[in-house]
KOLSE-954641 format. One record per residue (C-alpha): x, y, z; residue in three letters. Coordinates in steps of 0.001 Angstrom, whole numbers, padded with zeros to 6 digits, always signed. Each point is the difference from the previous one (the first is absolute). Example, Ala and Ser with C-alpha at 12.3 -4.5 7.8 and 13.67 -1.06 7.14 Angstrom:
2
+012300-004500+007800ALA/+001370+003440-000660SER/
END
This chain:
353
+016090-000936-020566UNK/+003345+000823-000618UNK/+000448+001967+002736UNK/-000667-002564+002021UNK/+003114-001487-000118UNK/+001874+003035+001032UNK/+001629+000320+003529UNK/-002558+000235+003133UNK/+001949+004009+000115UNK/-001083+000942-003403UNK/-003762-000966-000077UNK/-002948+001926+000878UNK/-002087-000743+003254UNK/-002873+002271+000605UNK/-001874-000250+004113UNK/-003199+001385-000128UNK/-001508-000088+003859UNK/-003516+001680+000259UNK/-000877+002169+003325UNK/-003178+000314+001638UNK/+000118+001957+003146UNK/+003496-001631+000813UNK/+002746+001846-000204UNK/+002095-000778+002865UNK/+000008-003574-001247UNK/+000124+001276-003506UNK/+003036+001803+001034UNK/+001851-002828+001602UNK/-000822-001808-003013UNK/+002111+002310-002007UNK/+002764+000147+002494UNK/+000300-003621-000051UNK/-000067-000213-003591UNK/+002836+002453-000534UNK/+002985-001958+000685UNK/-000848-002332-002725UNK/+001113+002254-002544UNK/+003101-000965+000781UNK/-000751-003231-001274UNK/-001995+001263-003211UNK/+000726+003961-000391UNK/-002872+000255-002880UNK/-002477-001136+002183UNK/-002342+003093+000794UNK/-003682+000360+001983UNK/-003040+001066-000645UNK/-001989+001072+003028UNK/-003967+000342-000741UNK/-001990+001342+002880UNK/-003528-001029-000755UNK/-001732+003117+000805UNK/+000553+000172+003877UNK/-001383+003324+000569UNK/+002363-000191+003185UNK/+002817+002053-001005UNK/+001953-003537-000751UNK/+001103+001171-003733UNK/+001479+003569+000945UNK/+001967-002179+003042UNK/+001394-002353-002264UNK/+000751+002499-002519UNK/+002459+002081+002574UNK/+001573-003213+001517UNK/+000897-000805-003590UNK/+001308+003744-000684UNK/+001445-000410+003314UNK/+002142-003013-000348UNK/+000771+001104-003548UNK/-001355-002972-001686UNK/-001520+001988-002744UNK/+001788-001948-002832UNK/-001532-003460+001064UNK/-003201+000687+001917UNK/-002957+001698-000947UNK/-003400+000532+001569UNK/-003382+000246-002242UNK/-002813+001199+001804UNK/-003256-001551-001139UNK/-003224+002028+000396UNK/-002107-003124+001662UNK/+000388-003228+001480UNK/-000589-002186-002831UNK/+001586-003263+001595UNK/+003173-001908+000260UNK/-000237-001896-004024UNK/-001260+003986-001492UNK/+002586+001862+002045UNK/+002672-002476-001090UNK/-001041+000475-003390UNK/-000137+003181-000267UNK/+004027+000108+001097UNK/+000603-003119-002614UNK/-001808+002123-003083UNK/+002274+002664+000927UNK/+003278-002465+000206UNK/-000893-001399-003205UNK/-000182+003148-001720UNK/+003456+001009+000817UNK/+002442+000546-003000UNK/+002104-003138+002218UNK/-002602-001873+001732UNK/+001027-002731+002778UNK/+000778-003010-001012UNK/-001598-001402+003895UNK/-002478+001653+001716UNK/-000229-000597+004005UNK/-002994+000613+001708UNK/+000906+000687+003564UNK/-002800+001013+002576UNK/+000692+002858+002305UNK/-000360-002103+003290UNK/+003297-002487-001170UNK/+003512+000153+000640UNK/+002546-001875-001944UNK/+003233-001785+001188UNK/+002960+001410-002374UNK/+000526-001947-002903UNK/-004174-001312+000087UNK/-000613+002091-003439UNK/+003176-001420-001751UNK/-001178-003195+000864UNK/-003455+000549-001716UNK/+001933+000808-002737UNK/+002519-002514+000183UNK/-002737-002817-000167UNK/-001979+001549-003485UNK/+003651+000004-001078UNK/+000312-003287+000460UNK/-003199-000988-000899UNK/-000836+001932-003887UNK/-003679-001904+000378UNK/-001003+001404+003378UNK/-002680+003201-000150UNK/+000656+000867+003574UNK/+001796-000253+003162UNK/-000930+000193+003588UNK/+001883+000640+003353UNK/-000283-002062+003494UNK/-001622+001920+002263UNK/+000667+000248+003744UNK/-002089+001497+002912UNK/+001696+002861+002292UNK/+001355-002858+001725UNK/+001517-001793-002379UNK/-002317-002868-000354UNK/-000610-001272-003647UNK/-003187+000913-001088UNK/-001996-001573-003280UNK/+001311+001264-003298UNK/-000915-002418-002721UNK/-003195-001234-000884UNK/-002278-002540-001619UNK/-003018+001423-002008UNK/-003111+000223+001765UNK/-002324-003341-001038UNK/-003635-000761+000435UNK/+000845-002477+002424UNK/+002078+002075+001886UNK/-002464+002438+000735UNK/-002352-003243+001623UNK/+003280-000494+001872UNK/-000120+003542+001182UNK/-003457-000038+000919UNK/+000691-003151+001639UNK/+003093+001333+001603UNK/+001706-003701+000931UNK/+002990-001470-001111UNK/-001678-003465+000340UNK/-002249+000906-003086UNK/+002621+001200-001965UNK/+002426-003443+000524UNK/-003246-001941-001285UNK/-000814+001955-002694UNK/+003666+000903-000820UNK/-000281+003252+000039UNK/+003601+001551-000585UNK/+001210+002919+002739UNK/-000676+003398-000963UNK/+003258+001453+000921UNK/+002791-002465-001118UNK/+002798-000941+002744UNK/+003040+001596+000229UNK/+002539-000408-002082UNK/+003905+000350+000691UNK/+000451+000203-004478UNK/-001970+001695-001683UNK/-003120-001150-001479UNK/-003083-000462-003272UNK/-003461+001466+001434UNK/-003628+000439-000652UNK/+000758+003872+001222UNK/+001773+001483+002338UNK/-000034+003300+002194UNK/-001025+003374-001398UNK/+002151+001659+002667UNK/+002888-000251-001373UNK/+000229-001585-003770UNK/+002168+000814-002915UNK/-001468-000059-003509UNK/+001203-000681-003395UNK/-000952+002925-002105UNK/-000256-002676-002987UNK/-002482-001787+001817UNK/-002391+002840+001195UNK/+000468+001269-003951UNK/-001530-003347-001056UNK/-002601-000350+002318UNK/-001166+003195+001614UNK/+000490+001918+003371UNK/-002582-000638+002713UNK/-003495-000160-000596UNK/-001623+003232+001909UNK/-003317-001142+000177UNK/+001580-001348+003618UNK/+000091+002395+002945UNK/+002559-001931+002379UNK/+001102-003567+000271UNK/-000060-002718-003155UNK/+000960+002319-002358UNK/+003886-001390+000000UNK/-001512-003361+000387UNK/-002069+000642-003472UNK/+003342+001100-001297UNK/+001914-002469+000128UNK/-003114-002542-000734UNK/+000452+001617-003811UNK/+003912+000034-000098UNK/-000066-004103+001320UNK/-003054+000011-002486UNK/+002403+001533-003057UNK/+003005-002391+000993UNK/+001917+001996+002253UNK/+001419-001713+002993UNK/-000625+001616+003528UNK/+003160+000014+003074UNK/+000065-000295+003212UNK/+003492+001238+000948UNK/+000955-000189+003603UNK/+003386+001862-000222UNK/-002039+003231-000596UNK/-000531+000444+003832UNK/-002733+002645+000835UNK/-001267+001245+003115UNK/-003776+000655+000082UNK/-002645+002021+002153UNK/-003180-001959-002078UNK/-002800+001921+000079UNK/+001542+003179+001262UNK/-001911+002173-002608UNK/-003691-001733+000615UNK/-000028-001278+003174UNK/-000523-003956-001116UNK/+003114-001580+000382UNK/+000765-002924-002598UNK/-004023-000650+000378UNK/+000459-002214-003861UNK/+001856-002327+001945UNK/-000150+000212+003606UNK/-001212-002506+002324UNK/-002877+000093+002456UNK/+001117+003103+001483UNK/-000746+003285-001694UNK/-001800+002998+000031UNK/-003108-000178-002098UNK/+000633+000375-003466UNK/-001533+003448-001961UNK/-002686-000476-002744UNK/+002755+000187-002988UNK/+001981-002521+001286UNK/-003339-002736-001017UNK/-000788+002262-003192UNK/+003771-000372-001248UNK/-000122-004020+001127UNK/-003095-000258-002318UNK/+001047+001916-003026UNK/+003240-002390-000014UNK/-002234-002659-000338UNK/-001775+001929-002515UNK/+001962+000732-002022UNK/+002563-003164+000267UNK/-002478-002844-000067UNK/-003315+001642-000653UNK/-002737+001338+001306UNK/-001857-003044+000818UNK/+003573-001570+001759UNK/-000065+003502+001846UNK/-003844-001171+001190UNK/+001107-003168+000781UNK/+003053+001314+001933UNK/-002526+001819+002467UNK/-002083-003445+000180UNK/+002666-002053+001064UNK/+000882+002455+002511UNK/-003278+000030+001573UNK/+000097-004172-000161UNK/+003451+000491+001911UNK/-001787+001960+002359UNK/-002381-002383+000815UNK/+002208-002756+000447UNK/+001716+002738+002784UNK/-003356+000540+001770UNK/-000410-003724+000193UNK/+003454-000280+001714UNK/-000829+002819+002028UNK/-003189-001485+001256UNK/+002791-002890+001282UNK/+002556+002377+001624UNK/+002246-001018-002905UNK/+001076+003614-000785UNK/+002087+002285+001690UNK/-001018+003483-001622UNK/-003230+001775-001385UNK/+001944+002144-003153UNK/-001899-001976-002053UNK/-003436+000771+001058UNK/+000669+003519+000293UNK/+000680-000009-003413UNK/-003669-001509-001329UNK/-001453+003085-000041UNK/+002850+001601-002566UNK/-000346-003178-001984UNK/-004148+000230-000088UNK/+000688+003805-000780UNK/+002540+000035-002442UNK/+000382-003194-001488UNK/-002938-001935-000316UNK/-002561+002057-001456UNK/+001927+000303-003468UNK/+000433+003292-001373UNK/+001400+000444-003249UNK/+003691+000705-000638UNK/+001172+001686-003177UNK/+002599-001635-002098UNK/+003527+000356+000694UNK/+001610+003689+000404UNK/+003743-000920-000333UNK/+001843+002728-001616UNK/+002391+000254-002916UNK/+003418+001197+000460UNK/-000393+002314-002910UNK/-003567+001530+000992UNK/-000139+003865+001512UNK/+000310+000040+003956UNK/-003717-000244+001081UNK/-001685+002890+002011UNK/-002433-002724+002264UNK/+000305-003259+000269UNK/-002185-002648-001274UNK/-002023-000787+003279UNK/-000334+003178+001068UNK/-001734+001164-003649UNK/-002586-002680+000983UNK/-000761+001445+003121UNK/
END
């Protein structure tokens, strides 16, 4: 801890950003990250490519060698791709076990840009703040719009509410907003974005890294559900100004918290949403999670029948729910991985394949 009171140029600030099959965006990633050294010259990266079989890890490797950033970048190759939590973790085992390990660690995806000065601001914030686990970034669309960056936790009722899909419902039912409004200072939340998030390397000692039993999506939510859970205070910090292709890597763009238009969401997206539930509240909260949502679709059919809706994302999305969700399959108990435990050669979910 002592080193935490030691000038922003003098303490250690690893950014790990994981690639899969985007390296031009990968690429931009690191030239808009390299000016911020300025700012914090021992902050390094980490580039993983999660086993793109696309060439992407011998083309980052030679625009590294190329730009001579050698002595603060490095790219790991990983033979499969394990995910966005096991990939991350993977490059945080390997931090950890450095004879100086970070004191922060900043996940940035490969599809964001910052604004110069958004990582000192992370940092500035846990600074500030010696409680807080973890720090995200506002994040803005190509054209500059604010997009949602801090969240509440997902509730039972909110998933009738999302069934439902009506604000009406949630106002009598008080349902709060899943993506809190924006904020000019910055902020306590439930969550916030795993595109761009610095972490306290105390925190993730205390509690774990990310729990690879998930494929894609919930996994950071799950995260910071045990560092909130352990004490640890969560930041919203709107400073840290990010600009963010969502989705850029899978095709759903920001399909956790979208509204009513959206491509159709992939299987893991509803087997990640379940084993939150799981493994947050339960399994039979995660059953009752995929009941509610069905009630909230009824109460949408019913306003359908009387032209009171203006979409049909929700109906498209029974059969996923039927499929995935409501005939219960059992989830195995948590898979969140110690700081200090060997880098793992598959991840959790895909061992239970």
């Amino acid at each position: 801890m002592a080193r935490l009171s030691a000038p922003a140029d003098q303490i250690r600030i690893a950014v790990v950003t994981v690639n899969y099959r985007t390296s031009d965006l990968a690429i931009r990633c690191l030239e808009a990250l390299a000016p911020e050294r300025a700012l914090l010259p021992k902050l390094k990266a980490l580039v993983v490519d999660g086993g793109s079989a696309d060439g992407s890890a011998d083309r980052l490797t030679a625009f590294v060698a190329e730009r001579v950033w050698t002595s603060w970048v490095t790219v790991v190759p990983l033979e499969l791709n394990g995910g966005f939590g096991w990939a991350n973790n993977q490059a945080i085992l390997r931090l950890l076990k450095d004879e100086e390990p970070p004191d922060f660690i900043h996940l940035l995806n490969p599809d964001a840009e910052i604004e110069v000065g958004a990582v000192k601001a992370l940092l500035d914030d846990l600074l500030a703040h010696p409680l807080a686990g973890a720090s995200g970034s506002q994040l803005l669309s190509d054209t500059g719009e604010l997009e949602g960056s801090a969240f509440t936790f997902p509730t039972l009722l909110g998933e009738f509410s999302r069934g439902a899909q009506t604000g009406i419902i949630d106002r009598l039912l008080s349902i709060p907003p899943v993506a809190l409004p924006p904020a000019s200072d910055s902020v306590d939340a439930d969550w916030v974005t795993g595109a761009s998030v610095m972490f306290r390397t105390e925190a993730l000692r205390q509690v774990g890294l990310f729990d690879d039993g998930f494929f894609l999506y919930h996994e950071e939510v799950e995260l910071m559900w045990r560092l909130r859970r352990a004490g640890w205070m969560i930041r919203h910090v709107p400073r840290s100004r990010v600009r963010h292709i969502g989705g850029a890597a899978t095709g759903l763009q920001n399909a956790a918290t979208s509204g009513s238009s959206r491509p159709r969401r992939p299987a893991y997206w509803y087997e990640s949403r379940r084993r939150f539930f799981s493994l947050t509240r339960g399994r039979a909260a995660a059953a009752a999670a995929a009941c509610l949502w069905l009630m909230g679709y009824v109460a949408w059919t019913v306003r359908r029948v009387f032209g009171l809706t203006r979409g049909g994302s929700v109906k498209r999305e029974l059969w996923d729910e039927l499929r995935l969700v409501i005939p219960w399959r059992r989830d195995v108990p948590s898979e969140s991985t110690r700081w200090d435990e060997p880098r793992s050669e598959i991840p959790a979910w895909m061992s239970r394949k």
